[in-house]
C-alpha positions, 0 to 999 in steps of 0.5 A, a space after each residue: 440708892 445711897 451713894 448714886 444719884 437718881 438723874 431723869 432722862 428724857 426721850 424724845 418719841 415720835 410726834 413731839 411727845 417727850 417721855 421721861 424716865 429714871 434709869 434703873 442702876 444695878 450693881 455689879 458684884 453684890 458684897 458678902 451680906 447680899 451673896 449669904 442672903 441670895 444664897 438662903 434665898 436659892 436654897 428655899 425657893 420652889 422655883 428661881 430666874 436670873 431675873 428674879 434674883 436681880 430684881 430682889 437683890 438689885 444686881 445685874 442679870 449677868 451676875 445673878 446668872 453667873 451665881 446660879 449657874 455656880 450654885 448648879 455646878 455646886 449641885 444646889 440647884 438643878 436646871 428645871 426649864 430653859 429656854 433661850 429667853 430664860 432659865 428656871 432653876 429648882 433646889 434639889 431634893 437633898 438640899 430641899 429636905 435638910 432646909 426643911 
């Protein structure tokens, strides 16, 4: 994180143990060089979550949701699994065969 300074929150738990962590900071909107690569990314991988994404990427899940569901009304992508929790999406046949 270059710009963002990594600050230690403590918690207080039950019985007096005080538990420290570094919360993690996501962006909001990826810039350009990051969107071209989600895209590569989206377009080779087998199967793909929002959390996946966001994780790799270090972008909020929202946002990596909203390009994925971008990416599916493009017809890049289509929707394999979904349940309430998460979404698992699939490259579809066409788009799979011209990477290849």
């Amino acid at each position: 994180m270059s710009t963002r300074e990594r600050k230690v929150v403590r918690k207080k738990k039950k019985f007096g143990l005080v538990v420290e962590f570094i919360p993690t900071v996501r962006d909001l909107t990826p810039d350009e060089e990051t969107k071209k690569k989600i895209d590569a990314e989206i377009k080779r991988a087998k199967g793909i979550t929002p959390a996946y994404i966001a994780d790799k990427f270090n972008i909020r899940v929202s946002t990596a949701k909203k390009i994925l569901r971008e990416a599916e009304e493009n017809k890049i992508i289509k929707q394999v699994v979904s349940s309430r929790r998460t979404t698992v999406y699939s490259a579809t046949a066409t788009k799979a065969a011209e990477s290849s």
